[in-house]
Each structure stands twice: as structure tokens, then as C-alpha cells.
C-alpha positions as CSV (number, residue, x, y, z in Angstrom):
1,X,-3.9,-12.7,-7.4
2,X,-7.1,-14.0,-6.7
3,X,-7.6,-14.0,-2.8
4,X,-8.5,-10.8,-0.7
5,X,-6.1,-12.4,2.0
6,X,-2.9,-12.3,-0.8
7,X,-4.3,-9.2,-1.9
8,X,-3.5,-7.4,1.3
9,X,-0.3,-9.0,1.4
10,X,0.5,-7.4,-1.8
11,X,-0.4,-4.3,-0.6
12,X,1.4,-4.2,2.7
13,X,4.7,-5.5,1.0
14,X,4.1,-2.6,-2.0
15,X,3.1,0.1,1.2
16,X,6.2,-1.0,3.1
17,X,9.0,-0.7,0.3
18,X,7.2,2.7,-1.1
19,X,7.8,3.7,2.9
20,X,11.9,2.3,3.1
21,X,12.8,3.5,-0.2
22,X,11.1,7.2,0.7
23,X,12.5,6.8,4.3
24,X,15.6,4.3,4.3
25,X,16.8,5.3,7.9
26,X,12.5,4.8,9.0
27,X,13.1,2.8,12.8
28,X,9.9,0.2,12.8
29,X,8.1,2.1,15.2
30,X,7.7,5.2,13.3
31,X,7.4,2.9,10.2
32,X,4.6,1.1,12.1
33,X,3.1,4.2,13.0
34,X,3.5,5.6,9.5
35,X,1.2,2.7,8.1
36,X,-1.2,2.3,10.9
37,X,0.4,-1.3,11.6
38,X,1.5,-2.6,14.9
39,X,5.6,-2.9,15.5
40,X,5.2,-6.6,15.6
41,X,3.8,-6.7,12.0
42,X,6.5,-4.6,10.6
43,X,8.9,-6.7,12.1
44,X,7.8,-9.8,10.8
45,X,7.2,-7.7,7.3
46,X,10.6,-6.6,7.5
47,X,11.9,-9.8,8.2
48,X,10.0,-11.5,5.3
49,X,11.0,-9.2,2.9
50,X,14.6,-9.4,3.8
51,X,14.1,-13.5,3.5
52,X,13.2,-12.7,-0.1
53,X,16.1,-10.6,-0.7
54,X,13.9,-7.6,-1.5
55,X,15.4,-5.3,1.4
56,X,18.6,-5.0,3.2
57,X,18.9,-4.0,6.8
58,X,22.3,-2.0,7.6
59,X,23.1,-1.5,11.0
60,X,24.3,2.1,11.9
61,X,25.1,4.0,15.9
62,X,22.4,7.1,15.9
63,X,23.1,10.1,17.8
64,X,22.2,8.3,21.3
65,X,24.7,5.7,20.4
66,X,22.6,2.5,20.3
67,X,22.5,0.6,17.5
68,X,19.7,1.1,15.1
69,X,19.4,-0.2,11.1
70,X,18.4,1.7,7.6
71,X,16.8,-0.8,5.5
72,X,17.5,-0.3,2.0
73,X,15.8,-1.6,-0.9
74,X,17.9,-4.2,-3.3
75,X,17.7,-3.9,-6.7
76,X,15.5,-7.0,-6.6
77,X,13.0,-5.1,-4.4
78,X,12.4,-2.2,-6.4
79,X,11.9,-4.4,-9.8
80,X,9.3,-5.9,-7.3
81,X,7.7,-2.5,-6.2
82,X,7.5,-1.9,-10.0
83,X,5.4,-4.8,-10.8
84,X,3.5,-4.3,-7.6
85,X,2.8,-0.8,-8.2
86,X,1.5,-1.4,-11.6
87,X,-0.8,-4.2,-10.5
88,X,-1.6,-1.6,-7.9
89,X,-2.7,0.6,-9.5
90,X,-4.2,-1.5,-12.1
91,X,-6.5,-2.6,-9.3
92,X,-7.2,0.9,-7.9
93,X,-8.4,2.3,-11.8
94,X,-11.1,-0.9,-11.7
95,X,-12.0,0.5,-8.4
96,X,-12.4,3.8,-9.2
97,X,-14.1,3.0,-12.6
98,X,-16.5,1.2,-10.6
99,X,-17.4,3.4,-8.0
100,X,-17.5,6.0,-10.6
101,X,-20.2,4.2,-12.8
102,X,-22.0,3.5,-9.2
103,X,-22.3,7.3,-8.7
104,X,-23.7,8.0,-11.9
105,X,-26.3,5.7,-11.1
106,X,-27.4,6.9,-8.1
107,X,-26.9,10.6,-9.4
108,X,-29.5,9.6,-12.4
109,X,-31.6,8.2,-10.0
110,X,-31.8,11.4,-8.2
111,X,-32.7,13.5,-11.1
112,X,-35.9,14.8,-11.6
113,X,-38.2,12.9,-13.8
114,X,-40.3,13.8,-16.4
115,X,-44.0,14.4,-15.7
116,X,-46.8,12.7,-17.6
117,X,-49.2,15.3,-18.9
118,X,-51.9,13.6,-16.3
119,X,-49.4,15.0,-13.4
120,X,-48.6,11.4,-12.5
């Protein structure tokens, strides 16, 4: 996945199953609100990933008697997750390795150097 555009995608599809299969009964709002997305987002998430067969959407009465749904993750969406959270965190170990390496560098740069025996 080359793009930062289908990178994000990646990661809001991997972020929204981790959330159903966690939460299965989640409403959008309080998924929305869960991962700092707008409602009309999630919907359009939700309905993508229910295109691809990757979630389920079960309607169900909650106690004030409207209708509501649980999404529930297929099997095909958690063999999905799986690869996505391996590519995940794939990309997150380069990340850290990287900032890591960064901070040694700056923390060298920090450190005291030696002094010439002319004090310069």
C-alpha cells in the first residue's frame, strides 16, 4: 500500500472492526465518538464494509423500543483484520524503529563533548 490516502483507509477499516468486534452492539454515534470520526463517516464506513461482506448489521428493539443494529464481524472480516493488523503493526515497528534511531541522534548530539587540551 503505497499511498498515505489508502493508508488511512487501511487504518480506519482495521480501527473500525477492532471497535465492532470489541463492541458488537456499538450504535454509530458512540462508535463515531469512540474514534474521533464524524457519524456520517462511520456510516458510510459501515456501509462499505458491509458491501465487502466484512461486517453484518443485525437489527435488534433496545430497551426504548426503537430499532437499533449490532454489527457483527463475518468470518471474512476478521481474516481481514488479521492481515490488517499485521501490516499494521508492521508499519507501526518501522515507525517506532525510526523515531527511535532519531532520538539517539539528538540524545548524542546533546552529550557533552570532549575538550581539546587548548580548552577549545
Amino acid at each position: 500500500m503505497s499511498s498515505k490516502a489508502a493508508q488511512e483507509r487501511e487504518d480506519l477499516t482495521f480501527r473500525v472492526l477492532r471497535s465492532i468486534e470489541k463492541k458488537p452492539h456499538s450504535s454509530q454515534r458512540s462508535l463515531a465518538v469512540e474514534l474521533g470520526m464524524s457519524l456520517g463517516a462511520i456510516n458510510y464506513t459501515l456501509k462499505a464494509l458491509i458491501e465487502k461482506g466484512l461486517v453484518r448489521a443485525k437489527n435488534f428493539k433496545n430497551s426504548e423500543n426503537r430499532a437499533a443494529y449490532a454489527y457483527i464481524m463475518t468470518p471474512k472480516g476478521a481474516q481481514e483484520k488479521a492481515m490488517l493488523t499485521i501490516r499494521f503493526l508492521q508499519r507501526k515497528m518501522r515507525e517506532y524503529e525510526s523515531l527511535n534511531a532519531e532520538i539517539e541522534e539528538l540524545s548524542s548530539d546533546l552529550a557533552p563533548k570532549p575538550r581539546s587540551d587548548n580548552g577549545v
